[in-house]
C-alpha positions in Angstrom: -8.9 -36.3 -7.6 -11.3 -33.3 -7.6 -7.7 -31.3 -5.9 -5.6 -32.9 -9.1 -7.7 -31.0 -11.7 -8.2 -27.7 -10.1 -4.5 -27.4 -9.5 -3.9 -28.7 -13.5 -5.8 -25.6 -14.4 -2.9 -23.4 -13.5 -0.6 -22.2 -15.9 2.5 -22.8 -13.1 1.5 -26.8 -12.8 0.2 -27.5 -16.2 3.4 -29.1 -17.7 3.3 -32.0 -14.3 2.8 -35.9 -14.9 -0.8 -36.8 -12.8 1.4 -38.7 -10.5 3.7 -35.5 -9.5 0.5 -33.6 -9.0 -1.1 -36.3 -6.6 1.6 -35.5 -4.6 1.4 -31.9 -5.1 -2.3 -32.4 -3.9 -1.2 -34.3 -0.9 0.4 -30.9 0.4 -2.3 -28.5 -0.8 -4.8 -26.8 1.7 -8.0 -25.8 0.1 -9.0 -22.2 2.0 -12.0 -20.3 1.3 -12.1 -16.7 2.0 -14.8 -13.9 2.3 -15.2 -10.4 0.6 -12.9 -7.5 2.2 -10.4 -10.3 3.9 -6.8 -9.8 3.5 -4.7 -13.2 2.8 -1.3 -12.2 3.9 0.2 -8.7 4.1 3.0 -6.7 2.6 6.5 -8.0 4.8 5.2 -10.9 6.0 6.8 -13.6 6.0 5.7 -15.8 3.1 5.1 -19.3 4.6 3.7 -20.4 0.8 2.0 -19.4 -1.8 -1.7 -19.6 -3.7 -3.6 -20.8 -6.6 -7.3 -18.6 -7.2 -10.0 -21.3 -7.6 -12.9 -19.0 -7.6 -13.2 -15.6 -6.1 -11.6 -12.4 -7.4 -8.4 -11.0 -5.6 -5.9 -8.1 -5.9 -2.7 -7.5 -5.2 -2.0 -4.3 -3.8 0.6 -1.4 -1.6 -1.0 1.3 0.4 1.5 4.3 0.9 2.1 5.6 3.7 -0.7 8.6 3.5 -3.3 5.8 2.7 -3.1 5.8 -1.0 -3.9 2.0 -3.0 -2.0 1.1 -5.7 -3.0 -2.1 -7.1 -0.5 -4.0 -8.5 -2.3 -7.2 -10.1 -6.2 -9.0 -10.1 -5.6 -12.1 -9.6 -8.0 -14.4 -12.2 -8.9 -18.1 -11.0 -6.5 -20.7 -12.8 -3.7 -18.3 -11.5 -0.9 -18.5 -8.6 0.0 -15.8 -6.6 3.0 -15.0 -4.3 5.2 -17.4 -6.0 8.1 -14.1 -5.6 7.8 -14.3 -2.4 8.4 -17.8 -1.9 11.1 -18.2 -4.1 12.7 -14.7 -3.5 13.3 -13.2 -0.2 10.8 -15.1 1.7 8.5 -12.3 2.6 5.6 -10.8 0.6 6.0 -7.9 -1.2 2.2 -6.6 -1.4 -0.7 -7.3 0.6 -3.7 -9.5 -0.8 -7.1 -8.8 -0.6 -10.5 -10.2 -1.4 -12.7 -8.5 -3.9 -15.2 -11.3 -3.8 -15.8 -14.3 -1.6 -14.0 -17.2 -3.3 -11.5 -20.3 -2.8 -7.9 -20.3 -2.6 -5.2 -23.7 -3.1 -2.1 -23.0 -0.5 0.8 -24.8 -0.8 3.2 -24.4 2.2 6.7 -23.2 1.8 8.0 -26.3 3.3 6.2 -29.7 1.8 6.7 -27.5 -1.6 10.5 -27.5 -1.1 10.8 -31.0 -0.1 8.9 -32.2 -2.9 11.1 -30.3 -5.1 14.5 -31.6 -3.3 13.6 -35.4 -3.8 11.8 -35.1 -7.3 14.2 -33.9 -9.8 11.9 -33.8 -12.3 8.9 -32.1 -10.6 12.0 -29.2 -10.1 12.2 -29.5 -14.4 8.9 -29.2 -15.2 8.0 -26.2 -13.1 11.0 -24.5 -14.6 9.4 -25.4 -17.9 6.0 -24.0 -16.7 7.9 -20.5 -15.2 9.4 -19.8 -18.7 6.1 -20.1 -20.3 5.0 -17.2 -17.4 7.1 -15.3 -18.3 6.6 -15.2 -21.4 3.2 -14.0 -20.9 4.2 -11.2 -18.4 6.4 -10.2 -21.1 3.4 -9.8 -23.0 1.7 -7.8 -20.8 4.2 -5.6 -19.9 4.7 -4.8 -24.1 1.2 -3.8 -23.8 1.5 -1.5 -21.2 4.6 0.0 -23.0 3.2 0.4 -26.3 -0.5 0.3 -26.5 -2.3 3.5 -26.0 -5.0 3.6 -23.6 -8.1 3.5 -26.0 -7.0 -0.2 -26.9 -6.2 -1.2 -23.6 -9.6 -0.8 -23.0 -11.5 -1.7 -26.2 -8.9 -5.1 -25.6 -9.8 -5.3 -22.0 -14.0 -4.6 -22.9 -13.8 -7.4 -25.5 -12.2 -10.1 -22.9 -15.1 -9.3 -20.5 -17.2 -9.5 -23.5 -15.9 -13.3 -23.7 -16.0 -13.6 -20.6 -19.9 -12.3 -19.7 -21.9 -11.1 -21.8 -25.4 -11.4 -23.1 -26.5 -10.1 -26.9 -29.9 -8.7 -27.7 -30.9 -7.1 -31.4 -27.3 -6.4 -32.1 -26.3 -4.9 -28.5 -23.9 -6.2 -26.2 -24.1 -6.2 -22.7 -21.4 -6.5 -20.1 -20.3 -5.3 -17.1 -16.7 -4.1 -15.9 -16.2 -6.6 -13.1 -14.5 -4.1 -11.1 -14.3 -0.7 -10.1 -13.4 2.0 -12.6 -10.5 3.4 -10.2 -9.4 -0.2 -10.1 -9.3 -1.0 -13.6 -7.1 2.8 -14.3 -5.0 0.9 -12.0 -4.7 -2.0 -14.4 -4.4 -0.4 -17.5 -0.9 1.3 -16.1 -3.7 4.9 -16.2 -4.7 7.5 -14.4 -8.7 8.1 -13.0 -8.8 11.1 -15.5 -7.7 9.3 -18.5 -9.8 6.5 -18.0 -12.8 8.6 -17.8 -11.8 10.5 -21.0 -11.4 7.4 -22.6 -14.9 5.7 -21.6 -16.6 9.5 -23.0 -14.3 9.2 -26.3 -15.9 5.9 -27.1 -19.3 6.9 -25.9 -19.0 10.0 -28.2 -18.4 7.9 -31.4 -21.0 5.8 -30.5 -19.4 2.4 -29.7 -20.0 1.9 -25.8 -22.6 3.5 -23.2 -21.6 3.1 -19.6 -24.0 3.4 -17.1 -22.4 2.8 -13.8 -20.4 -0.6 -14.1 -22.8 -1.7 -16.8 -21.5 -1.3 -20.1 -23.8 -1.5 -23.7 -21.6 -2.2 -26.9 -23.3 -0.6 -30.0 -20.4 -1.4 -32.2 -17.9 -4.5 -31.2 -16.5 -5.1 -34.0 -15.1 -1.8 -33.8 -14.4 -2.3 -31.0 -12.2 -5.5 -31.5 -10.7 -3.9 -34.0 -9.5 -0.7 -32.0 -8.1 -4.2 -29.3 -6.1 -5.4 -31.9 -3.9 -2.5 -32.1 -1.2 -3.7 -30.1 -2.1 -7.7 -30.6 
């Protein structure tokens, strides 16, 4: 039961019947993971995919002369190297574990024979990948369109939501991750990002000490988000 409702969480398996995801459950493999391991690396073959229970992971390549380039965090709720199992069969990017967490695999096989005997277990996942698209579409209009102050102020204010604690009109949060990380998120450079962070510090709406963060103003702050909402 317990397997039922983490796997309802994700966006991917939300639009299943309970009795298609009791027998989605029957073929999942809870896996926990610690800090620094690597789940599966870039070209190999991708014998299933994941669902993030708890934890924080990224998705990343590492050029040939050692440089990172991450390519997606992975938040809990959400599966991951889904491409490679429905696409050529071997993952693109390696994934690593930024904090000790949980993972939900489903392997390649009992996936695909579920699918081939349940026609509608096939529809609704269908259903479920339009709506994820969707919301990569999204995402990638952001990238496109919103400049980098309000990819910020918009990704400050979700960790605002997300953690946060308020104290005589100050906020306090903390990035989550590391600043090089989240250039790589926002679709920045380093450089920008730390222009960024002093713009806002200069105006008087953020103070960033380290990978603490104290919002003076977040109201101006949400407002500089909605930009591209």
């Amino acid at each position: 039961m317990e397997l039922i409702q983490l796997l309802k969480k994700s966006l991917l398996f939300s639009g299943l019947k309970d009795d298609d995801l009791a027998e989605l459950a029957a073929i999942t493999v809870r896996r926990a993971f610690r800090k620094g391991e690597t789940l599966f690396c870039e070209g190999e073959e991708a014998t299933g995919f994941y669902l993030l229970v708890s934890g924080s992971l990224k998705l990343c390549r590492v050029s040939p002369d050692g440089r990172e380039k991450v390519l997606h965090f992975v938040r809990p709720g959400e599966t991951f190297a889904e491409a490679a199992f429905f696409g050529d069969g071997r993952y693109p990017a390696e994934s690593r574990a930024m904090e000790a967490g949980e993972v939900l695999y489903l392997p390649r096989e009992g996936f695909m024979e579920l699918m081939s005997r349940n026609p509608n277990f096939a529809l609704n996942l269908v259903v479920s990948l339009s709506l994820m698209l969707r919301q990569f579409a999204r995402q990638i209009e952001e990238l496109s369109f919103a400049d980098v102050t309000s990819r910020l102020a918009s990704f400050l204010v979700r960790r605002v939501d997300e953690k946060s604690t308020t104290y005589g009109g100050v906020t306090y949060t903390d990035l989550g991750i590391r600043k090089g990380e989240l250039a790589s998120r926002l679709g920045t450079a380093n450089e920008t990002i730390s222009r960024t962070f002093k713009k806002l510090k200069e105006e008087g709406i953020i103070e960033v000490e380290g990978g603490n963060v104290v919002i003076y103003q977040l109201e101006k702050l949400r407002k500089l988000s909605e930009r591209h909402e």
